[in-house]
N, C-alpha and C positions, 0 to 999 in steps of 0.2 A: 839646586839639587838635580840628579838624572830623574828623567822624565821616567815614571812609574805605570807598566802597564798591569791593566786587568786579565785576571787569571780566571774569568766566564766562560765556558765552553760556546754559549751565544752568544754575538757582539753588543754592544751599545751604542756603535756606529752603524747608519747606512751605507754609508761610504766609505769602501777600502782604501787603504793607505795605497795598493798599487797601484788605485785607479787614478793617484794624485802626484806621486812622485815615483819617478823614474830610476832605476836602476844604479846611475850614477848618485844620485837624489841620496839614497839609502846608502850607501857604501860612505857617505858621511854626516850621518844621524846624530853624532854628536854636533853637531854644528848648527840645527834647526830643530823646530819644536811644530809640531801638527797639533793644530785645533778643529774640533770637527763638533757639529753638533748633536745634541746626546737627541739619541731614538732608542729608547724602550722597548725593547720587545715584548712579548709574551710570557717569554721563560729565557731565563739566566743559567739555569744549570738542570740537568735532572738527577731526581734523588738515588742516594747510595744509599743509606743510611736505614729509611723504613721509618724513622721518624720526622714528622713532618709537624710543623707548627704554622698557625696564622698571626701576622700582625700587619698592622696599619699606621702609614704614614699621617702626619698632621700637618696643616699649615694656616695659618690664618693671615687674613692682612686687616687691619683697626684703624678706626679713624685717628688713631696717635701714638706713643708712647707710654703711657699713664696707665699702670696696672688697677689702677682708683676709678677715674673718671674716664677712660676708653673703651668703646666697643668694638666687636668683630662687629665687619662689613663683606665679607667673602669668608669661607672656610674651603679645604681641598683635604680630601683624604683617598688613599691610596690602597686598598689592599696587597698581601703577596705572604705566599708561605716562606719557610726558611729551614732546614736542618740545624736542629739545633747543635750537634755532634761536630759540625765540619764549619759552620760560621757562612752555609753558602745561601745565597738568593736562589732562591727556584722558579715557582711560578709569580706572575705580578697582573694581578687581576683588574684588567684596566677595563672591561665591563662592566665589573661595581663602583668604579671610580666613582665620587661623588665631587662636585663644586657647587656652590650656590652661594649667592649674593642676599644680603640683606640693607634694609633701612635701618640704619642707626638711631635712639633717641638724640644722639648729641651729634655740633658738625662735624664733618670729615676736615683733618686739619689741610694746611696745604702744605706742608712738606709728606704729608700719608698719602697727596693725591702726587705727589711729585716722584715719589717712590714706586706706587703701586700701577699709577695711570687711574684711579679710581677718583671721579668725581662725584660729587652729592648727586648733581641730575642722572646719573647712569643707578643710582641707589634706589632712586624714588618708585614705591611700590612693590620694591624688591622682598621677598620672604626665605629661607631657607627651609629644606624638608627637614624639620625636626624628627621624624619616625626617619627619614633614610639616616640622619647623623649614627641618631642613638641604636639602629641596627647596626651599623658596622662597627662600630666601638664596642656593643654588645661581642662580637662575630670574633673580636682578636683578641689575643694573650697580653702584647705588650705594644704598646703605643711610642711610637718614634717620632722626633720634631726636631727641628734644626735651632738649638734654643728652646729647651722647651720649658724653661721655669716664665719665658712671656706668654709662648702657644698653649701650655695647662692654663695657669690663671686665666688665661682669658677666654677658655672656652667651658670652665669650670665655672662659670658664673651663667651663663646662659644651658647647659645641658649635663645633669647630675649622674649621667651614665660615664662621663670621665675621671669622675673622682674614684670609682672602683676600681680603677687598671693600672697595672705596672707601666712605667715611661723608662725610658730612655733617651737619652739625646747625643745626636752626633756632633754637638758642637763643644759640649763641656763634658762629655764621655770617652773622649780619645782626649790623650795629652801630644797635640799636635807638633809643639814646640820639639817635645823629645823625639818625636819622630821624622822630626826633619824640616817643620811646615813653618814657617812667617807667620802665619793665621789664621784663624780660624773659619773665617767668611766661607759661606758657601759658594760665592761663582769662583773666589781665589782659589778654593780645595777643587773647583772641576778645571780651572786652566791647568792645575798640577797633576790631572790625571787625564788631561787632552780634552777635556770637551768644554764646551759651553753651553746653555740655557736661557730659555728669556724668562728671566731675572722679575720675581715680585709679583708673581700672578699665583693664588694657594696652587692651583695643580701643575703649575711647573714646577713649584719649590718642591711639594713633594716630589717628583719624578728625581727632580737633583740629588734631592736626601737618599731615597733609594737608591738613585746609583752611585751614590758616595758609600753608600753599606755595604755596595757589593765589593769595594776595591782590594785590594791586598797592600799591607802597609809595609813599609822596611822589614818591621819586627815582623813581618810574614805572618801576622793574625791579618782576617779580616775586619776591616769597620765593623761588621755589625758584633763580630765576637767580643772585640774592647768596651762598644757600647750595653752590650749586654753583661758586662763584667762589672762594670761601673754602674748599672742598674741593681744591680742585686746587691750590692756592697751596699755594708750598714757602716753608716755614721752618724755622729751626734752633733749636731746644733748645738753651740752655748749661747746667748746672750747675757752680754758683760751688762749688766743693766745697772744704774747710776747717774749721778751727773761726774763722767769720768772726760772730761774738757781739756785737762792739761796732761792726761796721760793719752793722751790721742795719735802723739807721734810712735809713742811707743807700742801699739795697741795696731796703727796701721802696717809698721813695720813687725810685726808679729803676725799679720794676713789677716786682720781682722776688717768687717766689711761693715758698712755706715747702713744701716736703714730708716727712712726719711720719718717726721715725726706725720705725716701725713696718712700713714698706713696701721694699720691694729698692730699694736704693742710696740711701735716703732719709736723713732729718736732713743737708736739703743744702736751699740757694738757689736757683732757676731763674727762668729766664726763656727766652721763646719770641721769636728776632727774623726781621727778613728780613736784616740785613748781618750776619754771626756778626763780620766782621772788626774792624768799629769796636764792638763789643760787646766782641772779646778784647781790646782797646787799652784800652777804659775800665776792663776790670775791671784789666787790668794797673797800668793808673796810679794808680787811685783807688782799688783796693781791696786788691791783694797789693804794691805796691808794685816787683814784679818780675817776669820774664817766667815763666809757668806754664804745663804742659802743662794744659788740661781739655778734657774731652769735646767734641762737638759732632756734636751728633744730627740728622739730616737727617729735617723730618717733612714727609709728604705723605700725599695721602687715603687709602692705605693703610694706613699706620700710626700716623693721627692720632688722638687717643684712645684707644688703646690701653695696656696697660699694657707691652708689649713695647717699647716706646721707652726702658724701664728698664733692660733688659736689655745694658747696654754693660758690658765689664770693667774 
C-alpha cells in the first residue's frame, strides 16, 4: 500500500525528512519508505472546535497470557485531550504520564520476560501507586488500549475504578483489513505510518496507541474517530449454550467464537451481532432445531471487553 502521512499540524518526528534525504532522494518517493522514530510531542493540533474532552491510554504487560491465572506486572497510562467533533489529538499530557511496576503473586512466565524484557528479579519489592492509577482513570471519559478485551480484564481485577468507563480499542475498532492494512499489530500499524517504537514496555505502547489515533485513514476518518464509533455501537452477545460438538464446523463458519471451559460460563459458542433476532431464528432453525431460551447480552462501551459480560445466570 502507499505510504500514508499524518495530517497533525505538529510532528511526531524529531527528524525531518529533508534532513535525511536529498532532493534527488524525494523526486523518487515512490521507490523508498522512511522510518523514523516516534517523538511525542506536547500537542498534536490546537483546538477549533471549543469542545474538548479527556482520555487516557492503557497498557499493561502480565506475567502471561491467561485472563484466569495472570497478573499485571507494569501498567502505562497516558493522558491527552481530543475534539470530539474533528476526530483530532490535541494536547497529550506526558506530565501525568504514569508507569509503575509491581510484584506479581504468581511467576513471570518466560516467553512474558522474552517479550517485555521484564524479569522476576527486576519485580521484587516493586508496588504500583494505586491512588495515582485510580486518579487518572477517574480524570478521563474514555479509555483506549491496543486490545483492550486482555488490557480491561486485567486491570479490572486489580483496580475497580475501570470498570465504570467507556473503552475503546484501536485494535478491534478499526477494520483494518478494509482499509488497506495486513494487520493489526501495533509496530506493523507504525512501519505503515513511518515510525517505529520500542516495542512492549506499558508507556511506550501507550505512546504508539496514541499516535496510531492520531493518523488519518484511506477512508479519511481519523483512528480515534472509528475507534470511538465502534465504542459506542451496541451489540448483542449470544451464547449458543449446549453440548453443540458436531455442529461446530458450522457454527465456526458462521463467526462464532470458542470460550474455554476454564473461564465463568465458558465451554460455550459465542458470537457478538447487531440483530440478536435473526441470529436467535438461525440458531433455532439450524442449529437446536427448536425454540430455546439463550442469553442475550447487551454490550456497549461500558461493558465491552470486560469480563462482566460473563457474568449472566
Amino acid at each position: 500500500m502507499n505510504f500514508i502521512k499524518h495530517t497533525n499540524e505538529f510532528d511526531i518526528f524529531q527528524v525531518q525528512t529533508g534532513e535525511i534525504i536529498n532532493q534527488q532522494g524525494q523526486a523518487q518517493a515512490d521507490e523508498w519508505r522512511l522510518f523514523r522514530r516516534l517523538r511525542l510531542p506536547d500537542q498534536l493540533n490546537r483546538g477549533t472546535t471549543g469542545t474538548v474532552r479527556r482520555g487516557l491510554i492503557v497498557d499493561v504487560e502480565t506475567t502471561g497470557l491467561s485472563l484466569v491465572n495472570d497478573e499485571v506486572v507494569q501498567i502505562g497510562l497516558l493522558p491527552f485531550t481530543y475534539e470530539p467533533e474533528t476526530g483530532r489529538i490535541l494536547d497529550i499530557d506526558h506530565t501525568n504520564a504514569y508507569e509503575g511496576m509491581r510484584e506479581p503473586g504468581v511467576p513471570i512466565s518466560e516467553e512474558a520476560t522474552l517479550i517485555s524484557g521484564l524479569t522476576q528479579e527486576m519485580l521484587v519489592g516493586k508496588a504500583i501507586q494505586n491512588e495515582k492509577v485510580e486518579n487518572l482513570v477517574e480524570q478521563a471519559g474514555i479509555l483506549i488500549a491496543h486490545n483492550a478485551k486482555f488490557d480491561r480484564v486485567m486491570v479490572e481485577k486489580l483496580w475497580p475504578a475501570f470498570a465504570s468507563k467507556h473503552w475503546g480499542c484501536t485494535f478491534t475498532g478499526v477494520d483494518w483489513l478494509r482499509e488497506g492494512f495486513t494487520a493489526g499489530k501495533l509496530d506493523y500499524l507504525g512501519y505503515q505510518f513511518g515510525w517505529f517504537f520500542e516495542r512492549h514496555r506499558a508507556l511506550s505502547d501507550c505512546e504508539a496507541c496514541l499516535a496510531l489515533l492520531a493518523q488519518s485513514l484511506p477512508s479519511c476518518k481519523t483512528v480515534l474517530e472509528e475507534v470511538r464509533t465502534s465504542a459506542l455501537k451496541k451489540e448483542y452477545l449470544i451464547p449458543a449454550v449446549g453440548n453443540l460438538f458436531e455442529a461446530k464446523e458450522i457454527l465456526k463458519e458462521r463467526g462464532y467464537q470458542w470460550r474455554g471451559k476454564e473461564l465463568p460460563n465458558g465451554n460455550v459458542w459465542w458470537i457478538m451481532v447487531d440483530d440478536p433476532t435473526s441470529e436467535l431464528d438461525w440458531l433455532h432453525q439450524e442449529i437446536y432445531g427448536c425454540q430455546k431460551d439463550l442469553p442475550i447480552i447487551e454490550i456497549n462501551a461500558l461493558n465491552r471487553y470486560s469480563e462482566r459480560i460473563w457474568e449472566y445466570s
